[in-house]
Every structure is written in structure tokens, then in C-alpha cells.
N, C-alpha and C positions, 0 to 999 in steps of 0.2 A: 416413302421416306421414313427410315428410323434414325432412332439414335443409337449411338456407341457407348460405352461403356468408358468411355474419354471426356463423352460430352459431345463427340463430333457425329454431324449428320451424315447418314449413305444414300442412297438413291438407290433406291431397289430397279432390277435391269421391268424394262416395258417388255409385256409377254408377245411373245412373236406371233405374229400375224394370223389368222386361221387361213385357211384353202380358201374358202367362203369371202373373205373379204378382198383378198389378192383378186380374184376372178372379178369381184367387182370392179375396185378401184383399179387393178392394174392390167385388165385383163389376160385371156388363155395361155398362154405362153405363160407366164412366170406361176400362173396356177398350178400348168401343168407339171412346170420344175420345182414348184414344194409338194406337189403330189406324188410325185416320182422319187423323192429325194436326191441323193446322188448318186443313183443305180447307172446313169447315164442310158444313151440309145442302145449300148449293147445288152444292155440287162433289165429295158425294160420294158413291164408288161406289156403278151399282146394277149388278145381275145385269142379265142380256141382255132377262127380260123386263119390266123397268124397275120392279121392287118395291127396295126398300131396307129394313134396320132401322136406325135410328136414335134414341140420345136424344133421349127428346121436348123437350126444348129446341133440338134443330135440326131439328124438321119444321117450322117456323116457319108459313105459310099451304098447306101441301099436307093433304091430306085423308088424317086417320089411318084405318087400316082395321082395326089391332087396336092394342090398349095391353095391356101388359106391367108392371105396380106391383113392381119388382122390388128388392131390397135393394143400394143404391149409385143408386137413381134409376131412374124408370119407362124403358122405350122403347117405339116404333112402328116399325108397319109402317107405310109411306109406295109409293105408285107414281105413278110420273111418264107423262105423256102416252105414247101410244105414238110418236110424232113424235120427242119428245125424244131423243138420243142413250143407251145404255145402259152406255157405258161415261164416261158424265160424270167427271172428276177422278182418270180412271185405274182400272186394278182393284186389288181388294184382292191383296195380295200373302198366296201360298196358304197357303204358312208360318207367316207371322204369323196368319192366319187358323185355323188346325190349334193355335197355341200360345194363343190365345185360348180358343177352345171347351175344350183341356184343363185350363186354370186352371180354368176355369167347370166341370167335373167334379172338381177337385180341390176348389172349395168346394163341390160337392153330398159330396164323403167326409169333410169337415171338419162339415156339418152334421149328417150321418150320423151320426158320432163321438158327437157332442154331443147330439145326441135322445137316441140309445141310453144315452149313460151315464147322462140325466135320467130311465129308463125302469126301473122298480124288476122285479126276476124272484125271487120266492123269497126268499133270502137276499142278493142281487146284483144285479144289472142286468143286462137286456137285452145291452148290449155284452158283458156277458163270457162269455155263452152259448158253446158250443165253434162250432155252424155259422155264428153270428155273425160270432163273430172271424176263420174262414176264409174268408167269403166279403168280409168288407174286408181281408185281406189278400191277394186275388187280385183286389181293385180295384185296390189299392193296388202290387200289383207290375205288374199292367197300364198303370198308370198311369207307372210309373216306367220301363217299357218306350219308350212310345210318346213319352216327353222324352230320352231317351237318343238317340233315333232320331232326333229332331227337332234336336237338338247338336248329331249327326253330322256334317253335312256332308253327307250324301247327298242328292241332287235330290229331291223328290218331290210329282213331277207326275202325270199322267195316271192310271191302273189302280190306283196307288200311294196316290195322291191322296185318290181314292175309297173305296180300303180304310183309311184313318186314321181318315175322316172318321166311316165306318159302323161302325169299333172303337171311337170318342167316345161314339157316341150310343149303343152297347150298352153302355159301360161306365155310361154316366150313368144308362141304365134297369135296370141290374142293382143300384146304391146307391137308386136309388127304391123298388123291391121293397123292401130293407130297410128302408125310413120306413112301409110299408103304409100307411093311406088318408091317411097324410099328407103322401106323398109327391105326391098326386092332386091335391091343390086347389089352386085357382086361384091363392091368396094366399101355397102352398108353395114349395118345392121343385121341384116340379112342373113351375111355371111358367116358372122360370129353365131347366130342363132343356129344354123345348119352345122358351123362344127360341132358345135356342144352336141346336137341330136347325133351326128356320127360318133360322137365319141362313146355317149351309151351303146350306138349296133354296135361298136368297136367291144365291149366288155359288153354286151345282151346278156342279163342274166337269167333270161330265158334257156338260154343254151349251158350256165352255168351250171342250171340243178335241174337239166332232165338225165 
């Protein structure tokens, strides 16, 4: 809020949401549409070997290969001719890619939270068991590790790249363990956990920089 030069107050605009936070709060699908911009499904990124994930409102006539019913709107998998170029409307940038997948583990620790306290033990709940609460709170400072990192400033590409990607996807399956088989099913938890990991094979930056 300032002032004018009148005397009169403005409201300065609220700064638009990160990738990182959408993924959380609103999950993949609207992630994935500030991730993408407005490039749309025809112009955007796929990995090298022409698969993409995308909301399924922008596979338009390409042939899904999986669907994902996921909370914030379903997505697919989609691949493009091998003909077709694989770096269509540019690549994901790796970053924004890294700060995605972690929202999307920060709402698999948010639903986590939330099972457990609806999970009756005894006199208390599930969450407040002692190995409970230590093993979310070593998601949870894992978590708060690899955004700190990600702040930084530091480049991180190649070997770097790799090892984030593969601290995501253990952090995600270490909060699924604590959902037990309901972390498993299709219509879970689960599910959202396994896109996000496909979406890394989707952009491997393994195959980036060989």
C-alpha cells in the first residue's frame, strides 16, 4: 500500500503465485498451465523422446496413453510422431520444473497431515504417534532443504539436476509409506505421486546433457 501524491492510497497488485505453490495448493494441472504458459498443447514441451504430460484439455486430438484423475483436474500422457520435432515450443526450464514437482510433494505432506489427524490411535490419532511426527518432520525439513536450495541462486543443472529430482521422488514415497494402502490407489495419493515422477522421465535430464 502507498501513497499518491494527492494524498490518496493504492494497493500495490499481490505478486502472482509461484509454480511451487499452485502445485501445492491447487494441484498439477494448473501447475502444469503456469509452467507451460500459454504455449498451449500444440507448442508444448516434449522430452527428446516425444512423450509429454499434459492437461487433458490440451491433448486436444493426440492420442492419450494414460490419464491421471487427479485433484485440480485430470492430465495425460500424449506422444508426438517420431518425425515431429521434440523440442516443440522450447524446453521446460529445469528449475521451474524441480519447483513444481516439490509443491506437488509439499501437497502429498499437507494430505498426509490431514489423513493422519482423521486417523483415530487409542486415545489420539495416528499423527500424534512419536515415529509419525518424526518421520513428517524429516519430510518436512527435507522439504524445506531442497526450496532453500532452489532460492539460492545456485545453477542447477546436470549431476545436480539429477540428484533433486531423485530427492523428490524419495521424499514423495517416503510420505506415501505413511498413508499405507492408501497411499497405493489409483484415485490416491498415489497417483499424483507417480505423475510428478513421470513427468521428470518425461523431461530426463539425463538425456538432456549426454
Amino acid at each position: 500500500m502507498t501513497a499518491t501524491e494527492h494524498g490518496a492510497v493504492s494497493v500495490a497488485a499481490a505478486p502472482a503465485p509461484s509454480v511451487q505453490d499452485v502445485a501445492r495448493g491447487e494441484g498439477l494441472a494448473p501447475a502444469l498451465r503456469l509452467l507451460l504458459g500459454g504455449r498451449g498443447a500444440g507448442q508444448a514441451p516434449r522430452g527428446r523422446t516425444g512423450f509429454a504430460l499434459l492437461p487433458e484439455d490440451w491433448a486436444a486430438d493426440r492420442v492419450v496413453l494414460r490419464r491421471y484423475g487427479l485433484p485440480g483436474g485430470p492430465v495425460v500422457v500424449v506422444h508426438e510422431p517420431p518425425a515431429a520435432p521434440a523440442d516443440a515450443g522450447g524446453a521446460v526450464d529445469g528449475t521451474d520444473l524441480l519447483r513444481l514437482r516439490l509443491g506437488v510433494a509439499e501437497g502429498l505432506r499437507d494430505a498426509c497431515v490431514a489423513h493422519l489427524a482423521d486417523r483415530p490411535s487409542g486415545d489420539s490419532t495416528v499423527l500424534m504417534q512419536q515415529m509419525v511426527k518424526g518421520q513428517l518432520a524429516e519430510a518436512l525439513a527435507h522439504q524445506l532443504e531442497l526450496s532453500a536450495l532452489l532460492d539460492s541462486g545456485v545453477p542447477v543443472r546436470g549431476p545436480l539436476l539429477r540428484s533433486v529430482h531423485g530427492q523428490i521422488t524419495r521424499n514423495g514415497r517416503a510420505l506415501l509409506r505413511l498413508l499405507g494402502a492408501r497411499g497405493y490407489l489409483a484415485d490416491g495419493p498415489g497417483a499424483v505421486a507417480e505423475a510428478s515422477e513421470l513427468l521428470a522421465d518425461v523431461h530426463d535430464p539425463a538425456k538432456e546433457d549426454r
